[in-house]
C-alpha positions as CSV (number, residue, x, y, z in Angstrom):
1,X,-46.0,-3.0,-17.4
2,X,-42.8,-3.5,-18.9
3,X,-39.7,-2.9,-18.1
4,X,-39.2,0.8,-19.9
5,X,-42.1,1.5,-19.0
6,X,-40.7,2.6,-15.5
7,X,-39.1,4.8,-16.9
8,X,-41.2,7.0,-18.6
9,X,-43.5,7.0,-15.8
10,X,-40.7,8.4,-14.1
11,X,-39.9,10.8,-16.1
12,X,-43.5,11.9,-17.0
13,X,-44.2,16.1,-15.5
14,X,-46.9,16.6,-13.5
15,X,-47.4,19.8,-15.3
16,X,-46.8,20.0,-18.7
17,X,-44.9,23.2,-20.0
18,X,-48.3,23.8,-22.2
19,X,-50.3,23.4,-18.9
20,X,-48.0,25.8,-17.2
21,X,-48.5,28.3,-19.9
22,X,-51.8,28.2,-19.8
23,X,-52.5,28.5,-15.8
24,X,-50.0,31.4,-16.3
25,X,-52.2,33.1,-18.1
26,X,-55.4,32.3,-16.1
27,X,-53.2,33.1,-12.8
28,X,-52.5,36.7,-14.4
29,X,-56.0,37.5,-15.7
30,X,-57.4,36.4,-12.5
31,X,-55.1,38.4,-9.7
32,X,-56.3,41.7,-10.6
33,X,-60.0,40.9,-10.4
34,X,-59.1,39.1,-6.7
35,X,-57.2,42.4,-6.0
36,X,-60.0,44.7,-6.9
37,X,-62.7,42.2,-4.8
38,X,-60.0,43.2,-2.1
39,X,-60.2,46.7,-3.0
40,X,-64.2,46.6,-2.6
41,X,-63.3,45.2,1.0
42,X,-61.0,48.2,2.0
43,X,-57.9,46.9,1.6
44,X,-55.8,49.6,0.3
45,X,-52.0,49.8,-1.7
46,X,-50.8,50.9,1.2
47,X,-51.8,47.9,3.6
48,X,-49.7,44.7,3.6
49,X,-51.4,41.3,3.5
50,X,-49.7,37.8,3.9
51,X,-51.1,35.7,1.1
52,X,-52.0,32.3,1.6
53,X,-50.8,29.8,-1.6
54,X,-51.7,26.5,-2.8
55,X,-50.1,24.1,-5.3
56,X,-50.6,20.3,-5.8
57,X,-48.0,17.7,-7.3
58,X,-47.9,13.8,-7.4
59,X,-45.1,12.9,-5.3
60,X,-44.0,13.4,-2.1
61,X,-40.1,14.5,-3.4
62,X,-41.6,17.2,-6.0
63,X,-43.5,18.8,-2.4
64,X,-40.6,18.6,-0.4
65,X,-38.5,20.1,-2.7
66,X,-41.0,22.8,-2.9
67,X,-41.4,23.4,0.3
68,X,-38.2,23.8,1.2
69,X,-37.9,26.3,-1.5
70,X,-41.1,28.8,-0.7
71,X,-39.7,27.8,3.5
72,X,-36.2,29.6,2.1
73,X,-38.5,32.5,0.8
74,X,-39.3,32.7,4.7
75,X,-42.6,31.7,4.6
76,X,-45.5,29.6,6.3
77,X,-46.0,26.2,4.6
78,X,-46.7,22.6,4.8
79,X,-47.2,19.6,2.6
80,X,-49.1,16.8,2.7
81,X,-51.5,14.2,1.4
82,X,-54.7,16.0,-0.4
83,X,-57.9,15.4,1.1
84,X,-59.5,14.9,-1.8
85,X,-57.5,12.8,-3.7
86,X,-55.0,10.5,-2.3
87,X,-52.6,10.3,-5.1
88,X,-52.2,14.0,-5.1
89,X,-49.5,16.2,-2.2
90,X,-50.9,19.7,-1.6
91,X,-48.5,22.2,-0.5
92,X,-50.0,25.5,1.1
93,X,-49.1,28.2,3.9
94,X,-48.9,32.1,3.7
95,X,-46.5,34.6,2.3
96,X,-44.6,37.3,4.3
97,X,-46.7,40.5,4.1
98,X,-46.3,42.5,1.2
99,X,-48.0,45.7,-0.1
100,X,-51.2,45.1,-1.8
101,X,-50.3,46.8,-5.1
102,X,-51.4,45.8,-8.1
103,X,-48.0,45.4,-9.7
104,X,-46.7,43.9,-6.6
105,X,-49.1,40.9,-6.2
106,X,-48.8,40.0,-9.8
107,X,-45.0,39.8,-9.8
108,X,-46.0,37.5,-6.7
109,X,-48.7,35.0,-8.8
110,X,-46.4,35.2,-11.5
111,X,-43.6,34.0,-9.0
112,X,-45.3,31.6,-7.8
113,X,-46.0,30.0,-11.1
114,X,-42.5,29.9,-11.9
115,X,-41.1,28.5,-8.8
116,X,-44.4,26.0,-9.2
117,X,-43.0,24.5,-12.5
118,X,-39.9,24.6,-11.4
119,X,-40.3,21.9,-8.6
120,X,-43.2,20.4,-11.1
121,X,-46.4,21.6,-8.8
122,X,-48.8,23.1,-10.4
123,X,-49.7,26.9,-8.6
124,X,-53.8,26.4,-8.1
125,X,-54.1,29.9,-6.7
126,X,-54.2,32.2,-3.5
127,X,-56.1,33.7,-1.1
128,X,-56.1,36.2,1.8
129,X,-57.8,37.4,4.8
130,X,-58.3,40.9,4.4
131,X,-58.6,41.6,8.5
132,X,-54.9,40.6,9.4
């Protein structure tokens, strides 16, 4: 490895802006079929669910700085090394509750995309327990 070579690895993005485009769009087309799987369960626009996140990055700075960001939203979270791959920081917790509308938790996902990219974590999806 050279010497300006450190540098572009440094500079490299974990996710690149056409990446990010793309998972937006998969994020977006997938929240309304996990909202109507919800809607099969009961859960109804008028209930409020937390919603529990997940994102992954390379370094330990990009999570931080992520975490600290979806902590100043009020929320659950944690970072730390992934399980499955060492090289890789997973950052997940859970939302405050909001109302399960349609429109609502898609402003959410999308949200979370943004603020993802943002800190240069990649948004890999969420989840919820239905019986909160």
């Amino acid at each position: 490895m050279g010497f300006f070579d450190r540098f572009k690895s440094a500079s490299k993005r974990f996710v690149a802006p056409e990446t990010f485009e793309s998972d937006l769009r998969k994020q977006l087309a997938m929240t309304p079929q996990t909202v109507a799987q919800l809607r099969a369960l009961g859960v109804t626009t008028e209930k409020s669910l937390k919603l529990e996140f997940f994102f992954y990055t390379d370094t330990t700075e990009k999570a931080v700085a992520l975490a600290s960001a979806l902590a100043a939203l009020k929320y659950e979270v944690e970072q730390k090394v992934s399980a499955s791959d060492k090289k890789l920081r997973v950052i997940t917790g859970w939302s405050t509750a909001m109302p399960m509308k349609d429109d609502v938790v898609l402003a959410w996902t999308e949200q979370m995309c943004r603020i993802g990219f943002l800190h240069d974590c990649d948004f890999d999806g969420w989840g919820t327990n239905p019986k909160q």
